[in-house]
Steps between C-alpha positions, in 0.01 A plus 500: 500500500881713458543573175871327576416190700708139519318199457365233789716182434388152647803285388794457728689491207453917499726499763786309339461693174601812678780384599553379116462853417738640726744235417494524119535910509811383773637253271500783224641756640800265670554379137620861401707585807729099432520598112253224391328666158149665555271454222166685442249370312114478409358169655307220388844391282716231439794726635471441836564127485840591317585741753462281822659209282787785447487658810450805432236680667163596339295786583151661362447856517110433371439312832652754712220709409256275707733524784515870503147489461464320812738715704325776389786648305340555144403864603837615527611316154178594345626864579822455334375355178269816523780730486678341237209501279357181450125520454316360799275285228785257491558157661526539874783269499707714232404826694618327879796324332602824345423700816689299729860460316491854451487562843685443785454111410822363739344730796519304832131606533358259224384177645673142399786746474396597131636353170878487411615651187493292219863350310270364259183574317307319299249691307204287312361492183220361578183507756346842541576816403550632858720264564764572215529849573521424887842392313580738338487750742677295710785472238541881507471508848794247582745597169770237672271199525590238182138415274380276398250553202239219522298432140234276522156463284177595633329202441170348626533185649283304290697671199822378633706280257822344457673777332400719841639235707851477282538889487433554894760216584736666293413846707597300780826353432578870419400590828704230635854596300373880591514407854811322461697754388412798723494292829784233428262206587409196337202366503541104633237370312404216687442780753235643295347201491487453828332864558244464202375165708436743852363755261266272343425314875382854588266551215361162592452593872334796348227333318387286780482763728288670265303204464394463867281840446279296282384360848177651616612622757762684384794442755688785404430845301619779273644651835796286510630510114773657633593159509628558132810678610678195476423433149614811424829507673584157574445279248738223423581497885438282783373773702212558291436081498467554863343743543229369251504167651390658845213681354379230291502230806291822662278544279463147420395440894261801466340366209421101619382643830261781357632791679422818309647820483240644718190332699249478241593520157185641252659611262804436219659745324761551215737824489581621136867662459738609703475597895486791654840432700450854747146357621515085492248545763253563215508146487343427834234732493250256329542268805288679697200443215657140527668547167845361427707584192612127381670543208689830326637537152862520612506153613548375168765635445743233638293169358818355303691232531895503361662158380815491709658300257501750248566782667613762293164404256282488816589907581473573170143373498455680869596813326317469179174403697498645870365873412229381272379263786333837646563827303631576123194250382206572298158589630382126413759360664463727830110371459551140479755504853260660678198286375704214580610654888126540566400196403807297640424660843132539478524868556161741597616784384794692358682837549629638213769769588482768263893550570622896392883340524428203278304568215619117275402318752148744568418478100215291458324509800189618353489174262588295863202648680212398253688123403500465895131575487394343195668185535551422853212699670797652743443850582784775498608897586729695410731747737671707337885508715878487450713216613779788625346841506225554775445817401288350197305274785182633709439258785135638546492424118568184526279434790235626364493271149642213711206461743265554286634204274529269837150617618370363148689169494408458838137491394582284143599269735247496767744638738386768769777750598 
């Protein structure tokens, strides 16, 4: 197996999410050159709605990073971030980010035709650390582009309470007037509404998608997740209703007629963290041990529904909750999802990804490993990776622990390989 490798995708949907891809980067980038405001953000927040509801055009710099990842590009930006001193400990996505729009960024050599400068930033206060200073660099790097300081609490979700919920709906009626006043637009209301109802649609679509790998077998696997580019980029937009809609009716017809992701399906597994978005193809080397990754952490991380009636109090929510659906959550917390994945899709065995780039969302995987044991009976490894770097990833490494954890569920099961 490359140490850089894409993944083997089964849906026919893979095909019409390319052309997703190239059209959102298209859409961005044709925003700039008519004068339409460019916003860059961190995803998974209640902005986005307000921007298509605005038009004004969103943009994340953290998902870039997976794109550059898969165009091979991170070497370059890694090299940059080198040179400008950033430790090579940090977040991949803060050293790639960084790399790249200190570079030649606009250069007619970068796929998708790169990312347009930003007219507006809006720089968190909340999710992880990374994230913020992803801002902050940002802000020094584009001194013209208006900010927007976001202040939100870190709160658990269970901790949530009415309070939470007043003081991040006022955060977002500041956003709102903020917006307002640099751009010119109002925000039509009824508009929002009608947004927060396609954003919400999606998140539904999401769910039972996910739900159809409950099916034994699976009918699709962690090799298509890409799917989740919409729900970065496109929420609150028909596109992304579409697009979801197609899968799901895919999926759906995979599922009622029992066809598999591969032939013969032995064994189910769960993926713990984040990706490794250079080498997706990672996740189709169990198949030939007939293992198929059904379930991943990251999926959770867009199982929420938004009251499109409410609207502004519905993002507020999205923002308050969405990181602490996967990362900035305690170690019990991060136990109890992952109990609940593997029992929800009646997993064999789990990978934990020891990720170098991600250590909040790595924390705890010790504790995982024996409550996976102990309580289920469901074996698990641990590979030690990055989700951006490959230099901190040894395919023979990986091999090695990997087959020797299929070889033994294999026999667990009465399987012969």
């Amino acid at each position: 197996m490359e140490k850089t490798r894409k993944s083997k995708k089964r849906l026919k949907a893979a095909k019409e999410l390319n052309r997703l891809v190239v059209d959102y980067y298209l859409e961005c980038n044709e925003a700039k050159a008519v004068g339409r405001p460019v916003g860059w953000m961190p995803p998974m927040n209640g902005a986005i709605e307000i921007f298509y509801a605005m038009d004004l055009q969103p943009v994340f710099p953290e998902n870039w990073s997976p794109v550059c990842a898969a165009f091979g590009l991170t070497p370059q930006n890694f090299e940059i971030t080198d040179g400008l001193g950033y430790s090579r400990d940090l977040c991949g996505y803060l050293r790639n980010i960084t790399g790249y729009v200190h570079g030649e960024m606009n250069d007619e050599r970068i796929p998708l035709g790169g990312l347009p400068e930003p007219d507006i930033l809006l720089s968190p206060g909340g999710g992880c650390i990374p994230v913020m200073k992803i801002f902050h660099i940002l802000e020094r790097r584009f001194p013209e582009a208006k900010v927007f300081y976001a202040d939100l609490p870190q709160v658990a979700m269970e901790k949530i309470q009415r309070h939470h919920i007043d003081y991040a709906v006022s955060e977002m009626h500041r956003l709102i007037e903020f917006l307002t006043e640099v751009t010119g637009r109002e925000l039509d209301y009824d508009r929002l509404k009608e947004v927060v109802k396609l954003s919400d649609q999606a998140c539904a679509l999401w769910d039972e998608i996910m739900s159809y790998r409950r099916f034994v077998p699976a009918p699709f696997s962690a090799a298509e997740i890409g799917i989740m580019f919409v729900m970065v980029t496109r929420q609150g937009t028909q596109e992304a209703v579409d697009f979801l809609t197609a899968v799901r009716d895919e999926v759906q017809e995979k599922a009622e007629s029992g066809t598999g992701v591969i032939e013969e399906e032995k064994i189910r597994l769960f993926w713990d963290n984040i990706p490794l978005w250079y080498n997706m193809g990672l996740f189709n080397y169990f198949e030939k041990m007939g293992g198929v990754v059904v379930a991943e952490t990251y999926s959770a991380a867009w199982s929420l529904r938004l009251d499109p009636q409410n609207p502004v109090e519905a993002l507020a929510m999205k923002s308050l909750i969405s990181y602490p659906l996967v990362s900035c959550v305690s170690v019990e917390k991060r136990k109890e999802m992952v109990l609940k994945a593997c029992r929800e899709y009646s997993i064999d065995g789990a990978i934990l990804h020891r990720n170098k780039s991600c250590v909040p969302i790595t924390l705890g995987q010790m504790d995982i490993k024996k409550a996976l044991e102990v309580e289920l009976g469901v074996p698990s490894v641990i590979i030690d990776a990055d989700h951006m770097d490959d230099q901190n990833f040894s395919v023979a490494q990986f091999e090695t622990r990997v087959d020797a954890f299929m070889e033994m569920l294999l026999e667990k099961k009465g399987h012969e390989w």
